[in-house]
C-alpha positions as CSV (number, residue, x, y, z in Angstrom):
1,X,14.9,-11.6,8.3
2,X,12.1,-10.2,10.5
3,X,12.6,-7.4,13.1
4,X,10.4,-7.5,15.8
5,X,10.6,-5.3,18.8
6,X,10.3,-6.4,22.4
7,X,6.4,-5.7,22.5
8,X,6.1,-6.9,26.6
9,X,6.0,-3.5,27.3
10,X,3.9,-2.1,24.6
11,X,1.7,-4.0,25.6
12,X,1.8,-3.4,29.2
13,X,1.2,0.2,27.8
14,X,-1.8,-0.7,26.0
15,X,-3.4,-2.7,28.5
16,X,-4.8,0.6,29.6
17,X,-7.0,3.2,27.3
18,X,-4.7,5.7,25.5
19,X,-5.1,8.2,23.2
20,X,-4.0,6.5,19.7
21,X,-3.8,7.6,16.3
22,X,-3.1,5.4,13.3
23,X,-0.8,6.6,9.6
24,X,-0.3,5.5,6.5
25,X,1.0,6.2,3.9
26,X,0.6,8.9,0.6
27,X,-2.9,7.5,-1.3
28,X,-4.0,4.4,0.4
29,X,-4.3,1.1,-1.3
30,X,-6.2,-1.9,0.4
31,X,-3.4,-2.9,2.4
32,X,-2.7,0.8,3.9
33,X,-6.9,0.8,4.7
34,X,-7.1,-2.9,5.7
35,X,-4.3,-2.9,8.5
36,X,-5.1,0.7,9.2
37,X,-8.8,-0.1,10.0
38,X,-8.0,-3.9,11.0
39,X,-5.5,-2.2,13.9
40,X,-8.6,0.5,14.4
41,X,-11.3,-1.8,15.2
42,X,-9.1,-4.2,17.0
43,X,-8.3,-1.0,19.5
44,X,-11.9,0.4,19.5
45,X,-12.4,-3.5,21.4
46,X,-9.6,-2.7,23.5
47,X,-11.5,0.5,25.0
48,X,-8.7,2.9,23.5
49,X,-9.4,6.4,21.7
50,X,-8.5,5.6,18.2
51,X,-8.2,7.9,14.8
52,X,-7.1,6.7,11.9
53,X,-5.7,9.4,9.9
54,X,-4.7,9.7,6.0
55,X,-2.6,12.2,3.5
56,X,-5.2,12.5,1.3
57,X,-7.9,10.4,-0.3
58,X,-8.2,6.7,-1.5
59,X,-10.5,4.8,-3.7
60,X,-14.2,4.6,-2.7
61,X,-14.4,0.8,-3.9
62,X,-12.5,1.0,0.2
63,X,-15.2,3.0,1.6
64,X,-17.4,0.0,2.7
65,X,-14.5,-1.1,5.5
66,X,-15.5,-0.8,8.8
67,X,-14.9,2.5,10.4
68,X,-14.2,3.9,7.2
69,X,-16.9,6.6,8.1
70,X,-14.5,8.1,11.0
71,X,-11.1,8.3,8.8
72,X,-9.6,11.8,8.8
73,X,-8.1,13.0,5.7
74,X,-5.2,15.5,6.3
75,X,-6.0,17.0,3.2
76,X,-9.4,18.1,4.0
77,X,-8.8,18.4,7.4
78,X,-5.2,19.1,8.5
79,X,-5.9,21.4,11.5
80,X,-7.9,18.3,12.9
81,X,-5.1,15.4,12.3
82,X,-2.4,17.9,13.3
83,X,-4.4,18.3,16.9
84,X,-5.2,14.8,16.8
85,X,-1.4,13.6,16.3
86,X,-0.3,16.4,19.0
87,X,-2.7,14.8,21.6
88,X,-1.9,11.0,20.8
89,X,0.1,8.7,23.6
90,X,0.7,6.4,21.1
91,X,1.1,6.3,17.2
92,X,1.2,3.1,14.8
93,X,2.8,3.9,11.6
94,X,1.5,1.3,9.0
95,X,2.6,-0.1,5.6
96,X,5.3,2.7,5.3
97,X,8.8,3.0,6.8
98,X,9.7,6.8,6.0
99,X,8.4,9.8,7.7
100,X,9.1,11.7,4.0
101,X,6.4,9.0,2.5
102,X,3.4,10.9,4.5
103,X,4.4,14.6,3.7
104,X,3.5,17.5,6.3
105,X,2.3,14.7,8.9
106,X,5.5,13.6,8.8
107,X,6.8,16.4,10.2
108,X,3.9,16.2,12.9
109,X,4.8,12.8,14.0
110,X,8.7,13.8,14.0
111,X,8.0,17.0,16.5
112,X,5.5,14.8,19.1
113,X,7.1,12.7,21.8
114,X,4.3,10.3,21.4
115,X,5.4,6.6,21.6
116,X,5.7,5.3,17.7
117,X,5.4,2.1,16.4
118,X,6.5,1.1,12.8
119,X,4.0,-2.3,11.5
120,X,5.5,-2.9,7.7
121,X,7.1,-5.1,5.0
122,X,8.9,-2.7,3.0
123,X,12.4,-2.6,2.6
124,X,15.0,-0.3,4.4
125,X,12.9,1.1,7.4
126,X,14.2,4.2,9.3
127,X,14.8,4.5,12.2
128,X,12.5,6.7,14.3
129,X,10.2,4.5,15.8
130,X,10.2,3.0,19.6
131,X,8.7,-0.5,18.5
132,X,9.2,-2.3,14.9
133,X,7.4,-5.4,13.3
134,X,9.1,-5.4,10.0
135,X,9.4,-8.8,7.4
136,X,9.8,-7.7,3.6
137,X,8.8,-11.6,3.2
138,X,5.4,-11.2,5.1
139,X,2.7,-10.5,2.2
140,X,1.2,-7.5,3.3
141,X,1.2,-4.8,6.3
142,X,-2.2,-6.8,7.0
143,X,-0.4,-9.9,7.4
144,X,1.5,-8.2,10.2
145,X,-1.0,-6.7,12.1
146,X,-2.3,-10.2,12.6
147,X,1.1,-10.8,13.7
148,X,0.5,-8.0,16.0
149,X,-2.6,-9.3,17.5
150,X,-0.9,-12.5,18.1
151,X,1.9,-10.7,20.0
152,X,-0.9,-9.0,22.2
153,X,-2.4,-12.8,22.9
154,X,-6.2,-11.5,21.6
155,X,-6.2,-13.8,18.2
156,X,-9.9,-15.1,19.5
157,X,-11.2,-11.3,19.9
158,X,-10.8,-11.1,16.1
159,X,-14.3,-10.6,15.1
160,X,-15.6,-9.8,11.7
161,X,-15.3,-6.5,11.2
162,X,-11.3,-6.9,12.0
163,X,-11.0,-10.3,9.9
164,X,-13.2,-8.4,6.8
165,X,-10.2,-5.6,6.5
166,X,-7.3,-7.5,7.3
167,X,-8.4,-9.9,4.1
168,X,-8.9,-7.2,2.1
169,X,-5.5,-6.1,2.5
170,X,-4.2,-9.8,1.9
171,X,-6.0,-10.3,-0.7
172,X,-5.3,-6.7,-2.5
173,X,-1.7,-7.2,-2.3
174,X,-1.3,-10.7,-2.9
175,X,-2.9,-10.0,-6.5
176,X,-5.4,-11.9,-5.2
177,X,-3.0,-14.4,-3.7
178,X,-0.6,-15.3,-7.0
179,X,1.8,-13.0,-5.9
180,X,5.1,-15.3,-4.5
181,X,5.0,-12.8,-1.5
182,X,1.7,-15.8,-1.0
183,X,3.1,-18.4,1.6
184,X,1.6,-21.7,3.8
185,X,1.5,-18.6,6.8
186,X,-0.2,-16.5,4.6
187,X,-3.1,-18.7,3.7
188,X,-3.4,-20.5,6.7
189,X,-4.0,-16.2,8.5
190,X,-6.4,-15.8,5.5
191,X,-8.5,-18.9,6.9
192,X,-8.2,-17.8,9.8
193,X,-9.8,-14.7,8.8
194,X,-12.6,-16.6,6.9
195,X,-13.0,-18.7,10.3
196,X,-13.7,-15.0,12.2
197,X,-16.6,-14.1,9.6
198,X,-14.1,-12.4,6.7
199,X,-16.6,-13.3,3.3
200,X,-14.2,-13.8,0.9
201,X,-16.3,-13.7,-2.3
202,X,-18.0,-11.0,-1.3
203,X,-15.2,-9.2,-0.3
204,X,-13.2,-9.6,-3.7
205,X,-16.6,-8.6,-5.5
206,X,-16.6,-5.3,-3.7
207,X,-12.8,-4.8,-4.9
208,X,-12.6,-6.1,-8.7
209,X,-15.9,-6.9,-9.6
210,X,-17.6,-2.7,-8.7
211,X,-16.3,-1.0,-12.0
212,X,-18.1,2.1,-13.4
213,X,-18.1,2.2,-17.2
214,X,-15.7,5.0,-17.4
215,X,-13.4,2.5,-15.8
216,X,-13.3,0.0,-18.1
217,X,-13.3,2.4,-21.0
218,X,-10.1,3.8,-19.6
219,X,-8.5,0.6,-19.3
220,X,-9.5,-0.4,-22.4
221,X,-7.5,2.7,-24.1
222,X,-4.9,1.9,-21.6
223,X,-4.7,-1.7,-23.3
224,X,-5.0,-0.7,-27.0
225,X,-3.9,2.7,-27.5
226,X,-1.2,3.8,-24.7
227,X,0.7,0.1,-23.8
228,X,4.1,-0.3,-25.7
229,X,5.3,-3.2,-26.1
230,X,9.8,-3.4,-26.2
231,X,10.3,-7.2,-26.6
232,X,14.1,-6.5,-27.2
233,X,14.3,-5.8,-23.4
234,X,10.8,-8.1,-22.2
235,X,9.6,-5.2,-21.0
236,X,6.2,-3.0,-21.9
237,X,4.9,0.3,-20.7
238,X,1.5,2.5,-20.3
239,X,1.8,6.3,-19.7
240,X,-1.3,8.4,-19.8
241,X,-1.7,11.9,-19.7
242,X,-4.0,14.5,-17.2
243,X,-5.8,15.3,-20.6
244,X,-6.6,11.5,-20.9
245,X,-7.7,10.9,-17.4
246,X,-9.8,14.0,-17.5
247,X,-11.6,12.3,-20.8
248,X,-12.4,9.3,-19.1
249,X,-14.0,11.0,-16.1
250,X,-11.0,9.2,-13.6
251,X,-11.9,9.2,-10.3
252,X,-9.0,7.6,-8.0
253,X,-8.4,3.9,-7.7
254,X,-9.3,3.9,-11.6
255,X,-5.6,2.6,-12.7
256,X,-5.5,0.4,-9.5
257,X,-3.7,-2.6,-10.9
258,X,-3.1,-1.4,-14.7
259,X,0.6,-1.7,-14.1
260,X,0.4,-5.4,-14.1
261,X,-1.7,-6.4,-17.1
262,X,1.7,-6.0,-19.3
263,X,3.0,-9.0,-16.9
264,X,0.9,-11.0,-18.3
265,X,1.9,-11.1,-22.0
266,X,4.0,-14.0,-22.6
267,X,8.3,-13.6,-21.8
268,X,7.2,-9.4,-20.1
269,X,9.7,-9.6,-17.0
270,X,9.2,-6.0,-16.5
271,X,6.1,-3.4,-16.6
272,X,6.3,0.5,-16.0
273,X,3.2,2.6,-15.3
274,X,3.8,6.3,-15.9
275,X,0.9,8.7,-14.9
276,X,0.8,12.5,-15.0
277,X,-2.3,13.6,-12.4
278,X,-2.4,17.4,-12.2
279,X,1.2,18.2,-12.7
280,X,2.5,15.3,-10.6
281,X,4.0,12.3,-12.3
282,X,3.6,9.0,-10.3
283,X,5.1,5.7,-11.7
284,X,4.4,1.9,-10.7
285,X,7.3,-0.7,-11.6
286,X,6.6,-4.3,-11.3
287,X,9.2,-7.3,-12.5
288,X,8.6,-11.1,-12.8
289,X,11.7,-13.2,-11.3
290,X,15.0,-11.8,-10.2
291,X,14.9,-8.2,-12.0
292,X,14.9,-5.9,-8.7
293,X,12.5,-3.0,-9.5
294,X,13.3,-1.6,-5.4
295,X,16.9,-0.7,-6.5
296,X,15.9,0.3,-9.7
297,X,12.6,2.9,-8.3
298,X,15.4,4.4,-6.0
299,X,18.2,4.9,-8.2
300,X,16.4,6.6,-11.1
301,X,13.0,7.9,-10.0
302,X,12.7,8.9,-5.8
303,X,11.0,5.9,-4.9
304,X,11.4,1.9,-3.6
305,X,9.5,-0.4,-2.1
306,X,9.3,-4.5,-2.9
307,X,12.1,-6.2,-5.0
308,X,9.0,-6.9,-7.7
309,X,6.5,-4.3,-6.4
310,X,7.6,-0.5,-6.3
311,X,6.8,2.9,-6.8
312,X,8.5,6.3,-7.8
313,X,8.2,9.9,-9.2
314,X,9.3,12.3,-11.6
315,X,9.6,15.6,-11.6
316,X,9.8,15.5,-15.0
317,X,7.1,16.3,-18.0
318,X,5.5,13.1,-18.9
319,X,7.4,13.0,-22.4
320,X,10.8,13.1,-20.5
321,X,9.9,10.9,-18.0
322,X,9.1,8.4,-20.2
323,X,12.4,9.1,-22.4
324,X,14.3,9.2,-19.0
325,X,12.7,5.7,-18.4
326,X,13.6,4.4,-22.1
327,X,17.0,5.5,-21.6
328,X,18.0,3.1,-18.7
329,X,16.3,-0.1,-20.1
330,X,19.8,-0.7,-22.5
331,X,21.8,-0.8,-19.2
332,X,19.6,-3.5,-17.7
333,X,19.1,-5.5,-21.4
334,X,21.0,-8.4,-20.3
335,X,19.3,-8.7,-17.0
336,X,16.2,-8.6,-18.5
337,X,16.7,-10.9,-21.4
338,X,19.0,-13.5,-19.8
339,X,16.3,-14.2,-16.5
């Protein structure tokens, strides 16, 4: 079920300027950039001081989103976001639900007694925010943030730099709406969107259709050489090394989306993408039906997210990670086989 807050007297607090600052979470997708610069612009019209600040970098097929050009990166620029969070009366905490999912600022939004607000559809949120909009059912964080601007009564002051992010972020993780997160509200917000100026062809051509060649060499190895197919348990895998990113010149957002081309082989039910990127393993689970790859992210590999949709780590080598992963699938056979 949804959570909402009382947001009367949020909104009482924002009907005059504040000082605001906007998170989200550890290597932004399109929905972490689309709701955190949908929310940004949407403020900026409101008159408020707004800064949208990240962990560390995301993909630049993202850069063209408006305000894009005034994100700070902690990375780069930690002094700046720590002063920044310090100073803020207010800060929205978007498409994440644990202070542990954003590192040292974290820590820096924990210590401030700045008024925080959670916007988010992952599941299990903590509990250290003032103000919560939370529906694991709603399709994205962008979703939400229209919610938002529906709670604050300013749907008409949606213009087209708001409507152009907030799609992206829909559309990004909707898999381009076939997702089943993709309901009636979703598509009627999305028109919406396209009502308020959002070009949707243009928009997914930016995304998917911007690829360097590097790019589509690396998925091609991806595809032929790295994927492993395990029928007996309808699930398949990819794991690529730093030494094979490092050949194909990766640049980040360059496996955006690999994890699901195994879904698409006929009777898959559940695909595993294991990446080492300088000494870090990452891994992306995804599952068709009723397999639950939340509960399985957090019980083997530090991570969660969406019952078909989640993420983890290993501290691991990449061999072992992979073995580790290989190890579980005979506990889950006949969940995987009998869906």
């Amino acid at each position: 079920m949804p959570k909402t807050s009382n947001f009367s007297a949020l909104k009482k607090l924002l009907s005059k300027p504040k000082d605001v600052v906007i998170v989200t979470h550890w290597s932004p997708d399109g929905d972490a950039m689309g709701s955190s610069l949908g929310l940004y612009n949407y403020l900026k019209n409101k008159k408020h001081s707004v800064t949208v600040i990240v962990p560390n970098d995301y993909p630049d097929f993202l850069n063209w989103l408006h305000g894009n050009n005034k994100v700070v990166n902690a990375s780069v620029s930690g002094l700046q976001a720590a002063k920044k969070i310090k100073a803020a009366d207010i800060i929205f905490c978007l498409d994440f639900n644990s202070l542990s999912r954003i590192g040292e600022l974290g820590k820096e939004i924990a210590g401030t007694t700045a008024v925080k607000v959670i916007i988010d559809h992952h599941q299990q949120p903590e509990d250290f925010a003032d103000y919560l909009l939370h529906n694991v059912k709603s399709s994205s964080t962008c979703e939400l943030i229209y919610d938002f601007i529906q709670l604050m009564g300013d749907t008409k002051k949606i213009d087209k730099k708001i409507a152009e992010c907030l799609y992206t972020g829909i559309m990004t993780d909707t898999g381009s709406f076939r997702f089943p997160s993709t309901s009636a509200k979703t598509l009627k917000i999305t028109a919406a969107l396209v009502e308020a100026g959002a070009n949707n062809s243009e928009i997914h051509n930016r995304i998917f259709d911007d690829n360097t060649e590097d790019r589509l060499k690396l998925l091609g190895h991806a595809l032929v050489e790295k994927m492993v197919v395990l029928k007996e348990y309808n699930a398949a895998y990819i794991s690529l090394s730093n030494e094979e990113l490092s050949r194909f010149n990766f640049k980040k957002g360059d496996t955006e989306g690999l994890v699901n081309y195994p879904l698409s082989i006929r009777g898959i039910k559940f695909s595993v993408f294991i990446v080492e990127k300088d000494g870090i393993i990452k891994m992306s689970f995804r599952s068709k039906g009723k397999f639950d790859v939340n509960t399985f992210a957090r019980q083997y590999f530090s991570g969660g997210g969406h019952k078909n949709a989640a993420g983890g780590a290993s501290n691991l080598s990449l061999e072992a990670t992979v073995n580790k992963f290989l190890g579980t699938l005979p506990l889950y056979k006949k969940e995987l086989i009998g869906q």
